[in-house]
C-alpha positions in Angstrom: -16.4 -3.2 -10.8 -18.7 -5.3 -9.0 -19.3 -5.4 -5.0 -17.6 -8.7 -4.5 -14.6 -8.1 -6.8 -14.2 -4.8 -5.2 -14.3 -5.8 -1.6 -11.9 -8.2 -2.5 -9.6 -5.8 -3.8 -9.9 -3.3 -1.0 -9.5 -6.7 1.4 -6.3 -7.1 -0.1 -5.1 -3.5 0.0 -6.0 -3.7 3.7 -3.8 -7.3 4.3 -1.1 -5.5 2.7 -1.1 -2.5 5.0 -1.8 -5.4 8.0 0.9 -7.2 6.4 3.4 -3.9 6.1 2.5 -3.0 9.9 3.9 -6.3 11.4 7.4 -5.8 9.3 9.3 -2.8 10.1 12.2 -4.4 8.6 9.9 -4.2 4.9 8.9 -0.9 5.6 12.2 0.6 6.2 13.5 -1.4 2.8 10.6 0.6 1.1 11.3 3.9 2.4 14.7 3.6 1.1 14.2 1.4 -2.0 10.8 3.2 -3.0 12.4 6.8 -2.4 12.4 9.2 -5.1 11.0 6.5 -7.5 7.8 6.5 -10.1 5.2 3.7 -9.4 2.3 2.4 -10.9 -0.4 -0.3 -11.1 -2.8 -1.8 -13.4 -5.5 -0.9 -10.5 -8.3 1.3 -10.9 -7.6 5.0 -9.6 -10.6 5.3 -7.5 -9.8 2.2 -6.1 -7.2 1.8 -2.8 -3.5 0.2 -4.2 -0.8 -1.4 -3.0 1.5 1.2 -4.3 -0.3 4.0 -2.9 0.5 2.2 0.5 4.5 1.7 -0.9 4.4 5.5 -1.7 2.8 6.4 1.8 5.2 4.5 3.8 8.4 6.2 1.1 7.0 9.3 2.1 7.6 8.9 5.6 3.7 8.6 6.7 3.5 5.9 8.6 0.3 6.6 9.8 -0.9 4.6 7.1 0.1 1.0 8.6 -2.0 2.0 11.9 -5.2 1.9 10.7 
């Protein structure tokens, strides 16, 4: 993957998580929707995801929207 496409990618992985953090309401839909459920994503698995955030927040570590 290239430099720019990258940092794009890990740009939007990190709006997400923004994104996440300012909606408790969303996050507390995932924890119970996401639960006990299989994910995955087209995305590259050295690269940050959007479901590795879902899975995070399902797990109950919401450290992950603070950074």
């Amino acid at each position: 993957m290239a430099a720019a496409p990258e940092q794009a990618h890990r740009s939007a992985v990190a709006g997400y998580r923004n994104y996440l953090g300012s909606r408790p309401d969303l996050v507390t839909l995932a924890q119970v929707e996401v639960a006990g459920r299989d994910l995955a994503c087209p995305c590259s698995p050295e690269m940050p995801c959007h479901v590795d955030l879902l899975l995070e927040v399902a797990a109950g570590r919401l450290s992950v929207l603070a950074r």
